[in-house]
N, C-alpha and C positions, 0 to 999 in steps of 0.2 A: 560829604561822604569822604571817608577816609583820616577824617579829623581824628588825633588822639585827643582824649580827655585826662586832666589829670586830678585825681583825686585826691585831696591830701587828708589824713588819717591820723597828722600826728596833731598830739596833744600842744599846749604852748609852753610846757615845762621840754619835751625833746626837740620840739624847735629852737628854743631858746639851747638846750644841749649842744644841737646839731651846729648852728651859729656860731657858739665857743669854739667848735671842735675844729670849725671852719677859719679861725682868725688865729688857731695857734696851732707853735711848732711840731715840727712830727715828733711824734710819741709812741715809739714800739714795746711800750709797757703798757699804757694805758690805754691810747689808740693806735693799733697796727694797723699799719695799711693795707695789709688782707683782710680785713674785717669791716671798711672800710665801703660803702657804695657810692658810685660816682655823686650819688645825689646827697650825699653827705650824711646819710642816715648810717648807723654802725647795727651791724650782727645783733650786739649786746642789746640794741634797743626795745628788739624785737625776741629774742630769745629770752628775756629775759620774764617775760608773760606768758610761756609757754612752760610745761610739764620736762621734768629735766631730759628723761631719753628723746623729746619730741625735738624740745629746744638745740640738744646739739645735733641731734640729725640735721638740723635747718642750720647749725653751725658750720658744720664741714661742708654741705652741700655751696653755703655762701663763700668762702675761700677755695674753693675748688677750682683751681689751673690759675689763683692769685699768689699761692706760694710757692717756688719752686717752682720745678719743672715736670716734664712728662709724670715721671714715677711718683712725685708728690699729688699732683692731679687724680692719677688714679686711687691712690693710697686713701686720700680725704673723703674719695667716692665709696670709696671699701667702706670706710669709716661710716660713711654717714648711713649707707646698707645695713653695718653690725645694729647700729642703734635702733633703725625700724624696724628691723626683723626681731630687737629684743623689745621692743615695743608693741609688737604683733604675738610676739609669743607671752606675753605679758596677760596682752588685753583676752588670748584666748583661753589662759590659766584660767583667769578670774571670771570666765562664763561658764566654767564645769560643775 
């Protein structure tokens, strides 16, 4: 009881990604390290499967309080609200 289990999800082309991303130097172009998960999995790998307002909502909400400070924290949350709410009002257009 109390055990975590860990599942892993990714394919062997993002592990093999993840691995690379893992044995080289920082790269704030290509990989920043707000985007960046301790587990070595990056934002992009995962947003990138997803519907574009969907995927950056999951964008900002993933760097939120890793860039900056307070007012950027809040800012990314704002952000990642605009995109669901324009996602929400999206999904309700197209049910009229």
């Amino acid at each position: 009881m109390g055990r975590d289990i860990e599942i892993d999800l990714l394919t062997p082309a993002m592990r093999a990604r993840r691995e690379m991303r893992r044995q080289a130097e920082p790269d704030p172009v290509n990989h920043p390290s707000h985007y960046k998960h301790p587990s070595g999995i990056e934002c992009i790998d995962v947003v990138e499967h997803l519907p574009f307002l969907r995927g950056n909502a999951i964008k900002y909400l993933w760097r939120a309080g890793e860039k900056g400070g307070r007012v950027q924290h809040i800012e990314d949350l704002r952000k990642a609200k605009w995109y669901i709410e324009r996602e929400i009002a999206n999904l309700l257009e197209a049910g009229r």
